[in-house]
C-alpha positions as CSV (number, residue, x, y, z in Angstrom):
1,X,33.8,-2.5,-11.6
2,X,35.5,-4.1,-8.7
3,X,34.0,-4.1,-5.4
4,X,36.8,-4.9,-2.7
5,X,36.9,-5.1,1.0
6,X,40.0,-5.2,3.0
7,X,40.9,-5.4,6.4
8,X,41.4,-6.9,9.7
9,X,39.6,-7.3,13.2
10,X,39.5,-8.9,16.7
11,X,39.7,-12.4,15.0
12,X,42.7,-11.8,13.1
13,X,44.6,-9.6,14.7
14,X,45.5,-8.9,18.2
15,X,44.5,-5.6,20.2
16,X,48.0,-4.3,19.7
17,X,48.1,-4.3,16.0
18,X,43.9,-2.5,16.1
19,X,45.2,0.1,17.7
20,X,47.8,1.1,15.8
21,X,45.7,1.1,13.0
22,X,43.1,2.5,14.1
23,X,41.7,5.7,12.9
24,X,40.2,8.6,15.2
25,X,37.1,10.3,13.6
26,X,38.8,13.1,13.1
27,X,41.3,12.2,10.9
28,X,38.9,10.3,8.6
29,X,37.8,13.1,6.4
30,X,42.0,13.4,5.5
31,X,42.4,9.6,5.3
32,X,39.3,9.5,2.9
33,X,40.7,11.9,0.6
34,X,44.0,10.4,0.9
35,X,42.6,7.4,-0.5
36,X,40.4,9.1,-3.3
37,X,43.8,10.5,-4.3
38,X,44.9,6.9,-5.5
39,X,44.7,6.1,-9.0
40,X,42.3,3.5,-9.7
41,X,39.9,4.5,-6.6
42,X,36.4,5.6,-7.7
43,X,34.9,5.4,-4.0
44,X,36.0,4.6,-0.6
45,X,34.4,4.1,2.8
46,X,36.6,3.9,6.1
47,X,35.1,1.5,9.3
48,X,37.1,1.9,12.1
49,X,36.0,0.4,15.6
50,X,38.2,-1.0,18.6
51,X,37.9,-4.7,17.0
52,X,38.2,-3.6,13.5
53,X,39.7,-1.5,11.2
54,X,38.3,-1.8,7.2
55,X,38.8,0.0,3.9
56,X,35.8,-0.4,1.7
57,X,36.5,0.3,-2.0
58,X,35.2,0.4,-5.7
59,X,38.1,0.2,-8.0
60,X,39.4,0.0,-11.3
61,X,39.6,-3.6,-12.8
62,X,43.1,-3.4,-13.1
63,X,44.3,-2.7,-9.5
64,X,45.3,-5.0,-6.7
65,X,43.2,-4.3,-3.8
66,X,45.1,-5.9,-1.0
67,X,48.4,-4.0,-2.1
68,X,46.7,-0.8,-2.4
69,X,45.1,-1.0,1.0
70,X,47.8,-2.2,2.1
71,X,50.2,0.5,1.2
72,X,47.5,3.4,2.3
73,X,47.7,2.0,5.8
74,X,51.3,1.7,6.2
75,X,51.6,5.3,4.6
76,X,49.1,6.9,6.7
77,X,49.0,4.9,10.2
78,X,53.2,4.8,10.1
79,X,53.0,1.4,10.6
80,X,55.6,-1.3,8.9
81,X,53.4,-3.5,6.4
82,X,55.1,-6.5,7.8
83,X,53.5,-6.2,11.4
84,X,50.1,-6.1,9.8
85,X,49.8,-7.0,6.2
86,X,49.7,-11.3,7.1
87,X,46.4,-10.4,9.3
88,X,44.6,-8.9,6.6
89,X,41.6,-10.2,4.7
90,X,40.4,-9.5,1.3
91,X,37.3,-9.6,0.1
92,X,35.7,-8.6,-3.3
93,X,32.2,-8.7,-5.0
94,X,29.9,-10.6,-3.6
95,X,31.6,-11.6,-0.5
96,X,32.4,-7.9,-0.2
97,X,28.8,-6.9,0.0
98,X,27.7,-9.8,2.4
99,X,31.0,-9.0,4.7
100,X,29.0,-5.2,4.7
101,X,25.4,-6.9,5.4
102,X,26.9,-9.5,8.4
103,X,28.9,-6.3,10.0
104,X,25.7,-3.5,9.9
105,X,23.9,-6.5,10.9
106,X,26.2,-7.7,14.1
107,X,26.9,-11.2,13.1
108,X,30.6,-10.3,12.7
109,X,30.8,-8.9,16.1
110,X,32.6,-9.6,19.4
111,X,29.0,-10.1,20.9
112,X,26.6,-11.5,18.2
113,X,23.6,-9.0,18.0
114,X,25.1,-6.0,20.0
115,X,23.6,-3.0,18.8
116,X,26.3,-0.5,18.3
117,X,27.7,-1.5,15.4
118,X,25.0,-0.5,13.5
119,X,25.4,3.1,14.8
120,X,29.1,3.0,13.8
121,X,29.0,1.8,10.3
122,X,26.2,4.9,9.8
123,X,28.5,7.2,11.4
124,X,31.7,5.8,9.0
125,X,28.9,6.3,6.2
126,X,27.8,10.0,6.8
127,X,31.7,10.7,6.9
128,X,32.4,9.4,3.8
129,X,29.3,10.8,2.4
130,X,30.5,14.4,3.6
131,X,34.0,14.4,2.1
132,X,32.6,12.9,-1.1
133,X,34.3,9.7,-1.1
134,X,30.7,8.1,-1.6
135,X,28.2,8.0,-4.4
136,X,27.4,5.6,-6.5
137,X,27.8,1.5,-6.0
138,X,29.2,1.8,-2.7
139,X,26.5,4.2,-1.4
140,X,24.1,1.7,-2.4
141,X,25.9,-1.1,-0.7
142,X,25.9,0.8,2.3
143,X,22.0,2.1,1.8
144,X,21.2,-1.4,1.7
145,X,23.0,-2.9,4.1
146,X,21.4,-0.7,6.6
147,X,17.7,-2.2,5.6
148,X,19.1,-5.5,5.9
149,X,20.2,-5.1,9.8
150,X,16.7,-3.7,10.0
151,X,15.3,-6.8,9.0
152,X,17.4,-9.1,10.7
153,X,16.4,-7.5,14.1
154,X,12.8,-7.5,12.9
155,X,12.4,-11.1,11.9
156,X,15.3,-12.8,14.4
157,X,15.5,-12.9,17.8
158,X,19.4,-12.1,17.7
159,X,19.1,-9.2,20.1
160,X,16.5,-9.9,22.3
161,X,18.4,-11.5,25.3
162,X,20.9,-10.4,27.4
163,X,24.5,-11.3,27.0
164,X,26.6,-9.0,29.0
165,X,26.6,-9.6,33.1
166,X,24.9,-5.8,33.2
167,X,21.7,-6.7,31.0
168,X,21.4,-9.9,32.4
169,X,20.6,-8.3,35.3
170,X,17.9,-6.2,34.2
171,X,16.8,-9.3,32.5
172,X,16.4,-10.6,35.6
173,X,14.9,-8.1,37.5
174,X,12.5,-7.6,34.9
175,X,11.5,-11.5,35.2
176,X,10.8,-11.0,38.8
177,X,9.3,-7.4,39.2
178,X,7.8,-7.4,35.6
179,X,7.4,-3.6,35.0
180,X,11.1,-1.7,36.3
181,X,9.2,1.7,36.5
182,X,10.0,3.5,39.7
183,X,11.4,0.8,41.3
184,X,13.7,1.8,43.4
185,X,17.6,1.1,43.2
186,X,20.5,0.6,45.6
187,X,24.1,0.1,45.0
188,X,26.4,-0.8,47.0
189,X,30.3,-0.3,45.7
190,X,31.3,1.4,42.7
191,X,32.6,-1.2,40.6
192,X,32.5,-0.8,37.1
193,X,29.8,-3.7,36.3
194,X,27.3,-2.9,38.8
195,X,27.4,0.8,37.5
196,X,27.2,-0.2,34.2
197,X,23.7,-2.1,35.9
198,X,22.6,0.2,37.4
199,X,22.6,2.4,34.1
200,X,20.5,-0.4,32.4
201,X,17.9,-0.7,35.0
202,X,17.5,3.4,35.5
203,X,16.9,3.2,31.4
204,X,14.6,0.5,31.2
205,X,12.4,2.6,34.2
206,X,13.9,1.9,37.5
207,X,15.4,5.2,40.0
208,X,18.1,4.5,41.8
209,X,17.8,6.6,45.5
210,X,20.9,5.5,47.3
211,X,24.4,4.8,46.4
212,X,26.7,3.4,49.1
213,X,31.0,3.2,48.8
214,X,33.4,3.0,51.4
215,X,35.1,5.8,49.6
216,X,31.9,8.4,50.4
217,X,33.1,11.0,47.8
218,X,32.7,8.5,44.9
219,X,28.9,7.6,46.2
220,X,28.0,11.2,46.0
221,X,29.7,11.4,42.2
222,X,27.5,8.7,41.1
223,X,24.4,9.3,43.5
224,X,24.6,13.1,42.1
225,X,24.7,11.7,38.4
226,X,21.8,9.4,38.8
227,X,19.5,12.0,41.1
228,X,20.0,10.2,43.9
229,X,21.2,10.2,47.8
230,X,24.7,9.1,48.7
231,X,24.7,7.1,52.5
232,X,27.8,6.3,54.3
233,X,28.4,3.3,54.0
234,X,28.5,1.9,57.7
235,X,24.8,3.6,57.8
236,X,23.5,1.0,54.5
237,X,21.8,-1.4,56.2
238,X,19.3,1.2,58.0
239,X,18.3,2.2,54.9
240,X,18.2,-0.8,52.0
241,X,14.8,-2.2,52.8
242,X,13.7,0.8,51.0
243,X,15.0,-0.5,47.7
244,X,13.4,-3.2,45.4
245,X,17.1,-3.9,43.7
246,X,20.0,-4.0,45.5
247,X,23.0,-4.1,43.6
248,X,26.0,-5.0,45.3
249,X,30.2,-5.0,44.1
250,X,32.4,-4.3,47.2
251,X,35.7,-5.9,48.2
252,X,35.1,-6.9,51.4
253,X,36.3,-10.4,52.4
254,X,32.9,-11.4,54.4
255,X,29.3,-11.7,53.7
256,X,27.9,-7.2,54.5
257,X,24.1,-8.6,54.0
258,X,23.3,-11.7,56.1
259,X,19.9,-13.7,56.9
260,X,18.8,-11.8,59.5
261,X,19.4,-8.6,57.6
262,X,17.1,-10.3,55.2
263,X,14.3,-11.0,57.8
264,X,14.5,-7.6,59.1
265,X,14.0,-5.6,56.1
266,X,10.9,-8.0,54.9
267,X,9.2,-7.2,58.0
268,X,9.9,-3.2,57.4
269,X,8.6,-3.6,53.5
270,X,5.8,-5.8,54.8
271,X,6.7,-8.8,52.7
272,X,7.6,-6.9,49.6
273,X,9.5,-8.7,46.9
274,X,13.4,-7.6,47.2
275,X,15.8,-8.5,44.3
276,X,20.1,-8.8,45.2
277,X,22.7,-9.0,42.5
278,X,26.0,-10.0,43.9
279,X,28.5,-9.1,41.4
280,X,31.1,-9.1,44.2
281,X,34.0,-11.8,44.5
282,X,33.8,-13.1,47.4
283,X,30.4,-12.5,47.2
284,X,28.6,-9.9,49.2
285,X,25.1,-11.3,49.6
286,X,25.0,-14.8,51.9
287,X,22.9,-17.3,49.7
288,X,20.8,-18.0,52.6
289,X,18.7,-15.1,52.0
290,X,17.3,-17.0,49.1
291,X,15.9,-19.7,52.0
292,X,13.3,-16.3,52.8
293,X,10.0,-15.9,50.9
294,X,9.9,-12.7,48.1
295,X,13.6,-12.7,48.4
296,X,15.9,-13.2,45.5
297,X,19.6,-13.4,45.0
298,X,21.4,-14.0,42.1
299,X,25.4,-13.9,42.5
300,X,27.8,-13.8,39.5
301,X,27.7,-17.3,38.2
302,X,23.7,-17.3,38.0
303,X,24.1,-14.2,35.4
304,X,26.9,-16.5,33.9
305,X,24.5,-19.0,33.1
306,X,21.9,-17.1,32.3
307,X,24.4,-15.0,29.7
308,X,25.6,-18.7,28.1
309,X,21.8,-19.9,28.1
310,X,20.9,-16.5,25.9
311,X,24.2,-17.1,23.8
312,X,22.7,-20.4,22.6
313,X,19.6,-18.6,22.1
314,X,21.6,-15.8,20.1
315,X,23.4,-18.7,18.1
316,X,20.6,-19.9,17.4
317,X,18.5,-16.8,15.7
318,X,21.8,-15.8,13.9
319,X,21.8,-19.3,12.0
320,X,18.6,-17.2,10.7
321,X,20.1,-13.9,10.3
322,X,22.5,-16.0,8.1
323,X,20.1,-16.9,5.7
324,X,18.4,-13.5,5.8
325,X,21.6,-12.1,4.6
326,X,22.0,-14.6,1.8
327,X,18.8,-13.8,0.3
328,X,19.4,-10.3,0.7
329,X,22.6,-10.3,-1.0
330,X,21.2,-12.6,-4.0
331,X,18.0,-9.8,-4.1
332,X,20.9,-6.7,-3.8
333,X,23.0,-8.6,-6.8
334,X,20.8,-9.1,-9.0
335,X,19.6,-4.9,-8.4
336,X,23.3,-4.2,-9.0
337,X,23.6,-6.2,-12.4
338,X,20.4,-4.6,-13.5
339,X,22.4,-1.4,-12.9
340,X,25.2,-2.0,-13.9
341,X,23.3,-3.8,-17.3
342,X,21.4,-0.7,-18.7
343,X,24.5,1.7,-19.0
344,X,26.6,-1.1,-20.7
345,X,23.8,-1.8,-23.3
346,X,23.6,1.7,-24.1
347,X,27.6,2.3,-23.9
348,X,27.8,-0.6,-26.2
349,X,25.6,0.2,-28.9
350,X,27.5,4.3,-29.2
351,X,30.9,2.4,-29.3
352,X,29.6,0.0,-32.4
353,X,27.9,2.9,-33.7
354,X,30.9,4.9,-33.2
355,X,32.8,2.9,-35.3
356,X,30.9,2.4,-38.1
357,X,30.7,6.4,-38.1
358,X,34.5,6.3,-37.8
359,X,34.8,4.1,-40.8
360,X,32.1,5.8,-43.6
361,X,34.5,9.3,-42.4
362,X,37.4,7.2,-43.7
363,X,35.8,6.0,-46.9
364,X,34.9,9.4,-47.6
365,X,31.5,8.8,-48.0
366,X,30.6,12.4,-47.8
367,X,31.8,12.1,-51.8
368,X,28.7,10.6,-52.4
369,X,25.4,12.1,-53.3
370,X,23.1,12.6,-50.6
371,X,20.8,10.0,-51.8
372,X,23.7,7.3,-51.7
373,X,24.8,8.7,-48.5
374,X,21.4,7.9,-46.9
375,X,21.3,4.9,-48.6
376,X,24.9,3.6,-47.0
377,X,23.9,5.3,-43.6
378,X,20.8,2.9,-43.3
379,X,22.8,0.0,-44.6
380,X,25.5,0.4,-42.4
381,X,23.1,1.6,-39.4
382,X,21.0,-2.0,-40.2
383,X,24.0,-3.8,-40.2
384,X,25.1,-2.9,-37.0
385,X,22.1,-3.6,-35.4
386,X,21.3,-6.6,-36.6
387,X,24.8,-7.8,-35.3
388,X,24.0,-6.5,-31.9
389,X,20.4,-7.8,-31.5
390,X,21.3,-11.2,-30.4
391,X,24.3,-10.0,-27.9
392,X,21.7,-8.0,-26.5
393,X,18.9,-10.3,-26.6
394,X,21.0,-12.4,-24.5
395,X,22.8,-9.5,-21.8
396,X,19.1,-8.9,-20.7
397,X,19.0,-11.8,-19.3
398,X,22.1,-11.7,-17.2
399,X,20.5,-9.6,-14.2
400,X,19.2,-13.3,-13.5
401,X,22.4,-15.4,-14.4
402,X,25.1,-15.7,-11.3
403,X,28.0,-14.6,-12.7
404,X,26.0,-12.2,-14.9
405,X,28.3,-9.1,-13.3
406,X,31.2,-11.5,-14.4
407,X,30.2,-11.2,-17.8
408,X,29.0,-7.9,-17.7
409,X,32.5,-6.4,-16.7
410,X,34.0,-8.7,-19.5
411,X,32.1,-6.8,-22.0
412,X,33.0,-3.5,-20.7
413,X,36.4,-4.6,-20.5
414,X,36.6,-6.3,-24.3
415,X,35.1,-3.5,-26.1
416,X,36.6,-0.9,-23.6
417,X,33.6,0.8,-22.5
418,X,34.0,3.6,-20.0
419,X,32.2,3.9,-16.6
């Protein structure tokens, strides 16, 4: 049995080359079976993301995995091998299956601990599992690997704090309002990142009620998406001190919320806490309002340094996510040899057996009564045994041995033993 993994990703190759490798969901179920189709390929499990592209594989002893995968790619993406082939990796075995458990886990991601990766390698699963290019070792790798990103989010903090500007956000507003439910939300702009905010905060409780853009008929899009209000935006400032977060993104060359803006909507939320993220450059917010009591503004380099304080953090737990993963691959290795142990025990003794049944047809010992045949059957039958009881005294104990798949393949390769 050879477990391989080969492929490529936003370390080793550029966007460029991902993309023209990449494969659509719909044309995995063809690209599966296109790979099946290969001799030598017992199962095969696509993972294709925007920052990687991977062929999973359990093959025949004899064949090259980075040639094969290679080739498949070239043949079904169009792509030259040459433009490509250099930025591959290749893994196999047991740095196979810990490549699978860092992936599902998200310690091979872009952003250490995001949580969508996890979604995607179950999605690249249930495909492969649907076209039947799954079912035996590699459905257990996959099984397993699945548990293990379980436990690494249980017992590590890896993605507990917020490393994207839009999470930091919510991070922070969370910090100063504690609970986010019903507060109420105002953006002003429609740049991508305070959207993307604003969808964090209404999901962890928060409503937003106004939406402001100096394009009006891209505030109501958004303010009719979220169940709120749309305001023109020369009316905002009549109507902000309403909100508890204000987030702002707007190109405007000059401070649109000033100190005095500040002081006036305190007064009209009698003293109420009122939170500002300026994601804006130039910023949108002036700094002074921070000078007023129950006022807080955060502009985009505070969420920068509150994203590389969490990164540290996140660097941290995955240092014990990394060890997680070792043990787990050590505990999943030593299941796998016990699999893989009881079928070659058993396939070994019927091929011995087999022989010495091969070779008493031979001596024609069906010429003999049937009390000497019984006699040479036991003899022979002892014999055999009695050679194999100290081979197999020994192979039981390889499930606990390192290389013990090493040497279980040997066998099954020496004395030919089929899967």
């Amino acid at each position: 049995m050879q477990l391989s993994l080969v492929g490529l990703n936003h370390r080793t190759a550029p966007i460029e080359v991902r993309e023209r490798l990449h494969f659509a969901e719909k044309d995995l179920p063809a690209a599966l079976h296109a790979l099946r189709e290969r001799p030598g390929v017992n199962e095969a499990l696509i993972f294709s993301t925007c920052n990687r592209v991977e062929v999973l594989a359990r093959l025949e002893d004899e064949i090259k995995a980075l040639p094969l995968v290679s080739d498949f790619l070239a043949a079904t993406r169009r792509v030259a091998r040459g433009s490509f082939e250099p930025l591959l990796y290749h893994h196999s075995q047991r740095e196979a299956i810990r490549h699978v458990f860092r992936v599902a886990s998200s310690l091979d991601s872009m952003v250490v601990g995001e949580p969508q990766v996890l979604g995607q390698v179950k999605a690249a699963y249930a495909t492969a599992r649907a076209v039947g290019s799954l079912g035996g070792i590699l459905d257990e790798v996959l099984t397993r690997s699945f548990a293990v990103a379980k436990k690494v989010r249980a017992e590590t903090g890896i993605a507990t704090t917020a490393v994207s500007v839009s999470y930091a956000a919510v991070e922070l507003a969370r910090k100063i309002f504690g609970d986010l439910e019903g507060r109420n939300v105002f953006v002003i702009g429609a740049g991508k990142m305070s959207e993307l905010a604003a969808r964090h905060l209404l999901h962890s409780g928060a409503q937003a009620i106004f939406v402001a853009n100096r394009t009006y008929a891209r505030a109501q899009e958004l303010a009719q998406a979220w169940g709120g209000k749309a305001i023109q935006y020369d009316d905002l400032l009549k109507h902000i001190s309403q909100a508890d977060i204000i987030l702002s993104s707007t190109g405007a060359p000059h401070y649109i919320i000033k100190k005095e803006h500040g002081q006036r909507f305190l007064a009209e939320r009698r003293n109420r806490p009122m939170f500002f993220i300026d994601i804006a450059v130039p910023r949108d917010i002036d700094p002074a309002l921070n000078e007023l009591d129950n006022i807080f503004v955060y502009d985009i380099d505070d969420l920068e340094q509150v994203i590389a304080a969490n990164r540290r953090e996140r660097a941290r737990e995955a240092v014990r996510a990394e060890e997680i993963i070792e043990r787990e691959v050590d505990r999943f290795l030593t299941r796998l040899k016990t699999l893989e142990l009881g079928p070659t025990l058993v396939a070994l003794q019927e091929k011995l057996h087999g022989i010495r049944k091969h070779e008493l047809e031979r001596a024609r010992w069906r010429n003999l009564t049937p009390e000497q045949q019984a006699v040479v059957e036991e003899m022979t039958r002892s014999l055999v045994n009695k050679i194999l009881h100290m081979p197999l005294t020994q192979m039981k104990r390889l499930p606990q041995e390192p290389d013990g798949l090493k040497f279980i393949e040997f066998l099954r390769r020496t004395f030919q033993l089929k899967d």
